[in-house]
C-alpha positions as CSV (number, residue, x, y, z in Angstrom):
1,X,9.2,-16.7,24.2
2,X,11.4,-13.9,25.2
3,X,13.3,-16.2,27.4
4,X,13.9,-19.0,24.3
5,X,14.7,-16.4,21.8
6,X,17.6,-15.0,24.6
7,X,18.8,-18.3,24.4
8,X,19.1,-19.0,21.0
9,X,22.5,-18.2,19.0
10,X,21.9,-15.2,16.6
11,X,23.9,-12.8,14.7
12,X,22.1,-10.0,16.7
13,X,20.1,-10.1,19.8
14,X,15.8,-10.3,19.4
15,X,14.1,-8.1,21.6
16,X,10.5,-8.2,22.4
17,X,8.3,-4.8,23.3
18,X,4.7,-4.2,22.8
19,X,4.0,-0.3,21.6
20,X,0.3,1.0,22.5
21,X,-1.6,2.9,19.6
22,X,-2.1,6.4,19.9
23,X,-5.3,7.3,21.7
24,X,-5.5,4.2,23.9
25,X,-3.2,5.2,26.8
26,X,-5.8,4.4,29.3
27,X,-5.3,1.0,28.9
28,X,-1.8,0.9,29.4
29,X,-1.8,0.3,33.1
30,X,-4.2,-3.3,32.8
31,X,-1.8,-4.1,30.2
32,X,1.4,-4.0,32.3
33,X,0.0,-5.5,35.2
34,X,1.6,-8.7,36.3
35,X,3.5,-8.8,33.2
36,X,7.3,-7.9,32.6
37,X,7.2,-6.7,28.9
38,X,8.6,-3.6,27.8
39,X,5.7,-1.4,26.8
40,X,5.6,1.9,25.3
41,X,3.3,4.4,24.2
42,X,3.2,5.9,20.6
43,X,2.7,9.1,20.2
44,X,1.3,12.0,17.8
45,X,4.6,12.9,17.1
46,X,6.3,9.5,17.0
47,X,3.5,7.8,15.8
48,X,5.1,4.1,14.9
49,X,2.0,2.2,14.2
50,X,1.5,4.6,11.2
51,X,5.5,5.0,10.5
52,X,5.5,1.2,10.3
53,X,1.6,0.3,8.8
54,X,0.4,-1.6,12.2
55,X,-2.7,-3.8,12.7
56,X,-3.9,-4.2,16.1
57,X,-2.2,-7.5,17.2
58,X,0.8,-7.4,14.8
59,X,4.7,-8.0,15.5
60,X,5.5,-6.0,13.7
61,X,10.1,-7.2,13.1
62,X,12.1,-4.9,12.4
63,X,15.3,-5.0,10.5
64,X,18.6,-3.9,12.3
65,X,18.1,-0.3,11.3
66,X,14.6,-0.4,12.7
67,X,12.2,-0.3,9.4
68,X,9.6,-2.8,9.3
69,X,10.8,-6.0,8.0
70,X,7.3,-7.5,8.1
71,X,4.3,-8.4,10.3
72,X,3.2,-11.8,11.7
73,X,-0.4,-10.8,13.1
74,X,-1.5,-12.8,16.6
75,X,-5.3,-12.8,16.1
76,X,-4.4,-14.4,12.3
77,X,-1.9,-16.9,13.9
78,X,-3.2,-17.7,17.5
79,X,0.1,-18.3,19.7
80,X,-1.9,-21.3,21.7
81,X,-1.6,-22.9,18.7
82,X,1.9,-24.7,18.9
83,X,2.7,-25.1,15.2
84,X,2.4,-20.8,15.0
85,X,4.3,-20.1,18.1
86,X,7.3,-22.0,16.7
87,X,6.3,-20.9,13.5
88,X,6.9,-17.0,15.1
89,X,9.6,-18.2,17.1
90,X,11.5,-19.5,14.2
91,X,10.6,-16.2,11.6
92,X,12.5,-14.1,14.3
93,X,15.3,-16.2,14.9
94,X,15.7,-16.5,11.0
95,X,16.0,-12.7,10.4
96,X,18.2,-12.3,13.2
97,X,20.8,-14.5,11.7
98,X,19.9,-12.9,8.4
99,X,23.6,-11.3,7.3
């Protein structure tokens, strides 16, 4: 999706990172492998997935100032399904031409 949303004409660019709950760093290297998404690692000081009221497998999108703008949750709207990938594709590309 990454690649679509970089092609897409927007007011502002759409990035795409994944950010690891506190207390599950041992998982990080399985998830990274093979794959070229920018992951990070919250921590107890910056702890985002509190700062911005996560569920596990929420995008969480952001507005340009970085507060949470809202969530579209993955295991709610399966990406296989081709109606809620466009469906995701389309909420981001929306806010990012949001003035």
């Amino acid at each position: 999706m990454q690649a679509e949303l970089d092609a897409a004409d927007t007011l502002r660019p759409i990035h795409i990172l994944g950010i690891n709950e506190v207390g599950l760093e041992s998982g990080n290297e399985g998830m990274m492998a093979g794959r070229v998404l920018p992951w990070l690692q919250a921590t107890e000081d910056a702890d985002v997935w509190a700062t911005w009221e996560v569920e596990f497998r929420d995008v969480v999108i952001l507005d340009p100032d970085n507060h949470r703008e809202t969530a579209y949750n993955l295991t709610e709207h399966d990406l296989s399904n081709a109606e809620n990938y466009e469906a995701l594709k389309n909420l981001l590309i929306d806010l990012a031409n949001r003035e």
